[in-house]
N, C-alpha and C positions, 0 to 999 in steps of 0.2 A: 409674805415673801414676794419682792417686786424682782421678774425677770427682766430682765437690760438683753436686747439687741446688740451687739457690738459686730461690726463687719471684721472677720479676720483683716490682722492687718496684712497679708498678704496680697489679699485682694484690692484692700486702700491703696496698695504700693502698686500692683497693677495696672489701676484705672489712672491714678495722678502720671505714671513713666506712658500709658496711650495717649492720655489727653499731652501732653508734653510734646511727644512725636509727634501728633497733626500737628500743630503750632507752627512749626519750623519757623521760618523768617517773616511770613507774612505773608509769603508775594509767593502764587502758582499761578503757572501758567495752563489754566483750565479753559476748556469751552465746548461746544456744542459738538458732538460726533467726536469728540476726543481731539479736537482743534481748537489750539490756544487761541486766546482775545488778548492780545496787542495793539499797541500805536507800531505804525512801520516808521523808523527815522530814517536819517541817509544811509545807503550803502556805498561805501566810495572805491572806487573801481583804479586800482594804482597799477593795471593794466597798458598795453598797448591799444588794446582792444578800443578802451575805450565807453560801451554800452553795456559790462558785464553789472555795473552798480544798479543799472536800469532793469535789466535781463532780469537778478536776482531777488530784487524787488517784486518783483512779477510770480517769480516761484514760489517766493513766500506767500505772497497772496494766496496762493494757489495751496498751502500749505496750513494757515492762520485764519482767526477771524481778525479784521483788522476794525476796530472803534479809536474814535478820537477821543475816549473820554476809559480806555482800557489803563488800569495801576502799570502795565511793564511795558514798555517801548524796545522794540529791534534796532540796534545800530549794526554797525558791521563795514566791514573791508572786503575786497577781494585785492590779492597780490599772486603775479605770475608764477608758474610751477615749474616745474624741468621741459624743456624741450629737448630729452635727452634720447638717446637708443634706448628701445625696449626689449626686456627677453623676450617677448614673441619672435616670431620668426613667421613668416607666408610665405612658402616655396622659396627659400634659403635666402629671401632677404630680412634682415633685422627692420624691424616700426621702430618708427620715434613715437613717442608718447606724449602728447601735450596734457597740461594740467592747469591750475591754478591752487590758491592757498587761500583757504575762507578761516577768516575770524569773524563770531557773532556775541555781542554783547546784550544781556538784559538791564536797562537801568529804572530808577525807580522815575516818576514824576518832578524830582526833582536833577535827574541825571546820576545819581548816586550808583555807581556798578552795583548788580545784585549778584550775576554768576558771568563768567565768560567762557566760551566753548572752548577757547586755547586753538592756536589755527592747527588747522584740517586741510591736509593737504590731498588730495585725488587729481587723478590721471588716465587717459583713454588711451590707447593705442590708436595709429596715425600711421598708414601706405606711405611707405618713402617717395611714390609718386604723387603722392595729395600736392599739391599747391598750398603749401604758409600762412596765406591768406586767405586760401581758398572757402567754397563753403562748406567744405568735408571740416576743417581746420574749426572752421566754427560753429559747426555740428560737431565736434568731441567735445571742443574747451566747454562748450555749454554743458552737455553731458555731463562731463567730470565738474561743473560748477553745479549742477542738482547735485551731483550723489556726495559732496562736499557740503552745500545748505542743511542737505535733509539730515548726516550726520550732526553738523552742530545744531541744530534746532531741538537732535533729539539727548544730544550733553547737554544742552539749558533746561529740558522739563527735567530730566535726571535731579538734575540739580536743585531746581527752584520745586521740585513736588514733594 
C-alpha cells in the first residue's frame, strides 16, 4: 500500500491567490528606508509663480531615491488653487487661503501611465495683510505644494504596491 502526499486543495488555492497578489502590475515603487527609486521627469509649473516645477522637484528629492536607470519615472503638474476667503478668522478678519493643484504621474520606461494621483488639491491660510507677492505668500503656496506632493506620491505607492 503506497501513501500519496496530496496538499489539501485549500491550501493550493491559497498559495496560487498570495503568489497572484504579489504580482500586481510589475512596477513598485520600492526603495531604501521605505523611499521609492525613480527617474524624476519634468514637473511643469502652469503657475504664475513660475518656479513651483523647480521647487517640487526638489521635495521629491527630498522624498525618493532618484537613479537614471529606476523601472517608474515621476512626471507631474502643478496648477493654481483658490485665492479664495477662508473660514479662519484672526481677531474678526477672514484669511485668504492660497493653494495650488498637484497631479503626479508614474510611467513605465517607455512613458506608458502605470497609476495617476488624480490632482490634489491643498491650501494654507494667508493674513489679509500678507502682500500677494510677498514672501509669507510664498512661504504658504510652498507649504500647501509639500502637503499636496507628499499626498500624491503617497496615492502612487498605494497604487503601484
Amino acid at each position: 500500500m503506497r501513501c500519496r502526499l496530496h496538499p489539501p486543495a485549500a491550501l493550493v488555492r491559497s498559495f496560487l491567490a498570495l503568489m497572484l497578489a504579489a504580482t500586481g502590475c510589475g512596477y513598485r515603487l520600492v526603495g531604501a528606508h521605505d523611499r521609492p527609486t525613480v527617474r524624476l521627469g519634468v514637473i511643469d509649473d502652469l503657475t504664475a509663480e513660475g518656479d513651483l516645477g523647480l521647487w517640487a522637484r526638489e521635495h521629491l528629492r527630498q522624498r525618493v531615491l532618484v537613479r537614471a536607470d529606476a523601472p517608474v519615472e515621476l512626471r507631474g503638474r502643478v496648477r493654481p488653487g483658490d485665492d479664495r476667503p477662508s473660514v479662519h478668522a484672526v481677531a474678526g478678519e477672514r484669511l485668504r487661503a492660497v493653494g495650488v493643484i498637484v497631479e503626479l504621474t508614474a510611467v513605465d520606461a517607455q512613458g506608458s501611465p502605470l497609476a495617476v494621483s488624480g490632482p490634489i488639491a491643498r491650501s494654507r491660510p494667508l493674513a489679509p495683510s500678507a502682500d500677494p507677492i510677498g514672501a509669507e505668500h510664498r512661504r504658504q503656496t510652498r507649504a500647501a505644494l509639500g502637503d499636496a506632493l507628499d499626498d500624491a506620491l503617497d496615492r502612487l505607492r498605494s497604487e503601484l504596491l
